[in-house]
C-alpha positions as CSV (number, residue, x, y, z in Angstrom):
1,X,17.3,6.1,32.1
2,X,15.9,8.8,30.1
3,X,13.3,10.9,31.6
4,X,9.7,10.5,29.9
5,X,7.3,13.4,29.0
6,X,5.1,14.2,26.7
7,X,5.6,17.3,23.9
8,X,4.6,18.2,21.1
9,X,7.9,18.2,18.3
10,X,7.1,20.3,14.7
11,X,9.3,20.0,11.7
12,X,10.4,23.6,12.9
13,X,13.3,25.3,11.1
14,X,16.6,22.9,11.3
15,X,19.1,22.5,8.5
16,X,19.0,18.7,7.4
17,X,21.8,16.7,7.3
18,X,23.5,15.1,4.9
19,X,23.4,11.5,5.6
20,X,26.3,10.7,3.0
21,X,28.2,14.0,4.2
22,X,27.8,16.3,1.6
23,X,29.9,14.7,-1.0
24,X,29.4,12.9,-3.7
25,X,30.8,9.1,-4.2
26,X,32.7,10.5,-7.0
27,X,34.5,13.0,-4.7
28,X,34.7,10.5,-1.2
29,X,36.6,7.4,-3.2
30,X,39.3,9.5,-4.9
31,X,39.8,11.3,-1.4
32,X,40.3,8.4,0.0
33,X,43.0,6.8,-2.5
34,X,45.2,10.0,-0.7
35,X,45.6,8.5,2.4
36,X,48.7,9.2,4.2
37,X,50.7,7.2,6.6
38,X,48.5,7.3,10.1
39,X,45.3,7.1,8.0
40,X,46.8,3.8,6.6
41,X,47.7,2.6,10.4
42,X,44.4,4.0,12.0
43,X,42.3,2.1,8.9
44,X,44.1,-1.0,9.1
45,X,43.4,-1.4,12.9
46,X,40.2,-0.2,13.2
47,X,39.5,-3.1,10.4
48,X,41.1,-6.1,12.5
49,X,39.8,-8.0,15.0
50,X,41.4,-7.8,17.7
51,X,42.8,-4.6,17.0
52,X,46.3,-5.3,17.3
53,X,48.9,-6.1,14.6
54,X,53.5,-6.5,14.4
55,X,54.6,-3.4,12.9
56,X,56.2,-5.0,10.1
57,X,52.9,-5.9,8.6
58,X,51.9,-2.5,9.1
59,X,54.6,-1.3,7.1
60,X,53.3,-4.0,4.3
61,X,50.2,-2.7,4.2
62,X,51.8,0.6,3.8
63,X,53.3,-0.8,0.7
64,X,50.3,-0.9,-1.0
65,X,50.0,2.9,-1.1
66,X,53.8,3.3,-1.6
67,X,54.8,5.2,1.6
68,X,57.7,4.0,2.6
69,X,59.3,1.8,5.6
70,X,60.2,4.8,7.4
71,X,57.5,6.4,6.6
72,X,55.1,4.5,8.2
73,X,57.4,3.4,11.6
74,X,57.5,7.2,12.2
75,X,53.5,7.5,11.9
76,X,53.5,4.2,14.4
77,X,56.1,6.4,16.8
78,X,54.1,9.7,16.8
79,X,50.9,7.8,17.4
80,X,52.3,6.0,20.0
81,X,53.0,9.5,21.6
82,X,49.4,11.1,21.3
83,X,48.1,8.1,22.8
84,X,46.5,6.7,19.6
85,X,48.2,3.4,19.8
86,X,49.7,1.1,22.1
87,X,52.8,-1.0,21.7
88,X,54.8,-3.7,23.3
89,X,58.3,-5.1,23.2
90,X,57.1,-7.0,20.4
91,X,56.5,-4.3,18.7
92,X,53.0,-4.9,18.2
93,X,51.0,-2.0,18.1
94,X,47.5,-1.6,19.4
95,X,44.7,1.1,19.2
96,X,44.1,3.3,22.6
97,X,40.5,2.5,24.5
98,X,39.4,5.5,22.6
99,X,40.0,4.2,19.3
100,X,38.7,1.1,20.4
101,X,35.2,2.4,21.3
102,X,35.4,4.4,18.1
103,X,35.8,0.3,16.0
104,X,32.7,-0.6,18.5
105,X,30.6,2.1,16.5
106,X,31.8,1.3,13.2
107,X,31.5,-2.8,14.1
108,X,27.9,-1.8,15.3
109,X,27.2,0.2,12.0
110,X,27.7,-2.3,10.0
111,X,25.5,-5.0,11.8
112,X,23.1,-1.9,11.6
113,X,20.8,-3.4,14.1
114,X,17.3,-1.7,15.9
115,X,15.2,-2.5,17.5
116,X,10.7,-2.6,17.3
117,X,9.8,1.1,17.4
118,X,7.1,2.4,20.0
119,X,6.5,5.8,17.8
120,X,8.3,7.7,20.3
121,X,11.2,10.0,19.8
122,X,14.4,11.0,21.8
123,X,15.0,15.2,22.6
124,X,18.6,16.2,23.3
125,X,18.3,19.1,25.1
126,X,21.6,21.1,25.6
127,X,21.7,22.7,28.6
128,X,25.5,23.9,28.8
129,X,25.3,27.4,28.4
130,X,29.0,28.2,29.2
131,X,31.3,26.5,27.6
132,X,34.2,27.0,25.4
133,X,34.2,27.0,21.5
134,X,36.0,23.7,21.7
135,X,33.4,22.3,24.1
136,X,30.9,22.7,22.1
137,X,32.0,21.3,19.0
138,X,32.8,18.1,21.2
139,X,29.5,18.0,22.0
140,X,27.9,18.2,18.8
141,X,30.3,15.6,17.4
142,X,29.1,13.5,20.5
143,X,25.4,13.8,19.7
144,X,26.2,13.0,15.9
145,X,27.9,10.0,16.7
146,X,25.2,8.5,18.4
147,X,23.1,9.4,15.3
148,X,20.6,12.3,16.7
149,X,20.0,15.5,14.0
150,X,19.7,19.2,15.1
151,X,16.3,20.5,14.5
152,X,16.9,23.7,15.7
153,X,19.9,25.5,17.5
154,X,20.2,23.2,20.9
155,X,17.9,20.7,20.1
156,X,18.8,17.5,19.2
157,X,16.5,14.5,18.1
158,X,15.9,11.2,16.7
159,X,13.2,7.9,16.7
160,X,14.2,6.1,20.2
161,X,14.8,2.8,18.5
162,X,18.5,1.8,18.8
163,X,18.1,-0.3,21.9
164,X,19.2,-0.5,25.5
165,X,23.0,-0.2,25.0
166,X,21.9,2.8,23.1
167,X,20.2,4.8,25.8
168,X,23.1,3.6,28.4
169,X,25.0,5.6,26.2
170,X,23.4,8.6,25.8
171,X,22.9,8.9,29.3
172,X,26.7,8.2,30.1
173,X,27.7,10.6,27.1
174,X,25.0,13.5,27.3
175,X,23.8,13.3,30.7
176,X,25.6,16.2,32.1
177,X,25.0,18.4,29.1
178,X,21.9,18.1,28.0
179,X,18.2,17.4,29.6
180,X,16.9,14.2,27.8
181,X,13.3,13.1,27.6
182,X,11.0,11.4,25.5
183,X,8.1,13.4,23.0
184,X,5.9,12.2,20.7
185,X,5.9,14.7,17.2
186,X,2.8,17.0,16.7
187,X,3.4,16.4,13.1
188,X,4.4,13.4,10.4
189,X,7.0,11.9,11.6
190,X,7.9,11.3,7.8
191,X,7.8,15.0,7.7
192,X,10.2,15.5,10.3
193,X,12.3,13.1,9.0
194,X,12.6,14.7,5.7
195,X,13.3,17.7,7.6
196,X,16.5,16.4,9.6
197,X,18.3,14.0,7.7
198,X,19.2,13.8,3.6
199,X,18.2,9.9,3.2
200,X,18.3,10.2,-0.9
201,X,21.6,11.6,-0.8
202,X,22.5,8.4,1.6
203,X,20.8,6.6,-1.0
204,X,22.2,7.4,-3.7
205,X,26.2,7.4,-2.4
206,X,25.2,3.9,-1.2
207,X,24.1,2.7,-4.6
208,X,27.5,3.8,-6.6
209,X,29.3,2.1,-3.6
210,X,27.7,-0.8,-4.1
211,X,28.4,-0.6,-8.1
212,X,32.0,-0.3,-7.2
213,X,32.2,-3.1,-5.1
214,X,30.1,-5.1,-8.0
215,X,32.9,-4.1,-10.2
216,X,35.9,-6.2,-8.2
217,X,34.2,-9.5,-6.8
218,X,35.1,-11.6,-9.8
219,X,39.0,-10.5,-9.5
220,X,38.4,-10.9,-5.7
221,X,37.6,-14.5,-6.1
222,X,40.4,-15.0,-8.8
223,X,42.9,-13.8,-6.1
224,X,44.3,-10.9,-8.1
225,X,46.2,-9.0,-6.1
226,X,46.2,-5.6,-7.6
227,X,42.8,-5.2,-6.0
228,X,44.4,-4.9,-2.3
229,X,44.6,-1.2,-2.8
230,X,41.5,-0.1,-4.6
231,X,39.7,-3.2,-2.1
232,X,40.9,-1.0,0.8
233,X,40.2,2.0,-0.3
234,X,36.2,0.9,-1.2
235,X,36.0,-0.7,2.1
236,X,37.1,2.0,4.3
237,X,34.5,4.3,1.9
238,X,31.6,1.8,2.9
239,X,32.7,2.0,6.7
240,X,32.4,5.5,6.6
241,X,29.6,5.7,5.1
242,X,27.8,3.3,7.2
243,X,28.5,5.1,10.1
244,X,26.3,8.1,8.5
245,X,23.4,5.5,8.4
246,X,21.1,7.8,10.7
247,X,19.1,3.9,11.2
248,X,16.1,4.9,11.2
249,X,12.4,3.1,11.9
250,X,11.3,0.3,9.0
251,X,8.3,3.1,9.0
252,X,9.9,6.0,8.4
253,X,12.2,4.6,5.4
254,X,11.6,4.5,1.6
255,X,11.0,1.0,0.1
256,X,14.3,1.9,-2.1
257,X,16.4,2.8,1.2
258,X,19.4,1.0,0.2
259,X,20.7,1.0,4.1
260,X,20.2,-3.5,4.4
261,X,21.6,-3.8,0.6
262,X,25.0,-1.5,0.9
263,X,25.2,-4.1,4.3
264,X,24.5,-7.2,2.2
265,X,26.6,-6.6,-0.5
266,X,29.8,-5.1,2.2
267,X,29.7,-8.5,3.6
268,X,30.3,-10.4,0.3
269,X,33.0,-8.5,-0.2
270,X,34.6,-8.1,2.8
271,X,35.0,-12.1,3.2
272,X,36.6,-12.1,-0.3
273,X,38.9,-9.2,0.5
274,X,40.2,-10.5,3.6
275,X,40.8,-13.8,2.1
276,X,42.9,-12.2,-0.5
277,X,44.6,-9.7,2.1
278,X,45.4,-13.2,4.1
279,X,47.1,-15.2,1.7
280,X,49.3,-12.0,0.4
């Protein structure tokens, strides 16, 4: 379990993160409409349940995006090789555990839950002084992913309110790199929020996400296929983006936070895309 203490945490002098990313909706949709052949693969997985699918539909949803048969059975081969997929003599095709645990973050994102919060807070210390470039950036990556901001150079922190499963993790995950305990802020914590994470910027991306989906629920429901591709493209945009949901406190969020609507309005859609993806 994490160690308990108590100290004092200021706003201090960390550089806040951008919730949506840094980019604008405007810039992450079109990005997305370039996907190339393993992003196709790797988004179609990570969005079934189970994760495992025949390579021939594969190369259907390939279609969609025009790359080509052989296009896509030579993405399946190489990622078969890295160890990002599975397969069988079926030719069925299956993410790795990795990838797996990686659809267990996103699933979780989207159901967005928390837990009652105590006021207390969760300090990441890192305490790997020697370790390689590479290392490092592992690390950080690590500490994102289980949604704690930097709020100064080694320091790593967030509201402890994501649960039991949660703090399993970031003892598995950080345990041997960093000292973890709890503190309770000498400040605001609205303050310190403001300080370590972007949440307008969230806000806003999540709003012209939502407006897009809007846009394609009536041709959803009238089963016109042409949506497949822009459908995909929006959803895979909204699972990112969830994933940058820091999910924060009830108390430490804006009235307007648009976290439970962008969750709402993804699940609308999601039904009526994957009935039309099902009957295609």
């Amino acid at each position: 379990m994490v160690a308990t203490s108590t100290k004092n945490t200021s706003a201090g002098t960390s550089s806040k993160i951008e919730a949506s990313g840094g980019a604008a909706t405007a810039k992450v949709v079109p990005e997305l409409k370039r996907l190339n052949a393993r992003s196709v693969v790797l988004s179609t997985l990570l969005g079934t349940q189970p994760p495992r699918m025949p390579a021939q539909r594969l190369v259907r949803v390939g279609e969609l995006f025009g790359i080509r048969e052989g296009t896509i059975r030579t993405a399946l081969t190489r990622m078969v090789q890295s160890g990002d997929l599975h397969t069988d003599e079926r030719s069925w095709y299956s993410l790795s555990e990795d990838l797996q645990a990686r659809q267990r973050r996103q699933s979780s994102s989207v159901v967005g839950q928390s837990e009652l919060w105590n006021g207390s807070w969760t300090v990441a210390v890192v305490t790997t002084e020697e370790s390689s470039p590479r290392d490092r950036s592992a690390l950080r990556n690590q500490l994102r992913l289980l949604r704690f901001a930097e709020q100064r150079p080694g320091v790593w922190v967030r509201p402890d309110n994501l649960g039991v499963e949660w703090r399993v993790l970031v003892n598995t995950h950080l345990g041997a790199s960093c000292f973890l305990y709890s503190a309770t802020p000498g400040g605001r914590d609205l303050d310190l929020v403001d300080n370590l994470w972007d949440l307008e910027s969230w806000s806003r991306t999540a709003r012209a996400l939502r407006k897009e989906m809007a846009t394609m629920l009536a041709g959803l429901r009238a089963s016109e296929v042409e949506l497949l591709r822009p459908g995909f493209v929006i959803s895979a945009a909204v699972l990112r983006h969830l994933q940058r949901d820091p999910l924060l406190p009830v108390e430490l969020l804006d009235r307007r936070w648009e976290g439970r609507s962008l969750r709402r309005d993804y699940q609308v859609f999601d039904e009526l895309y994957r009935q039309l993806l099902a009957t295609w």
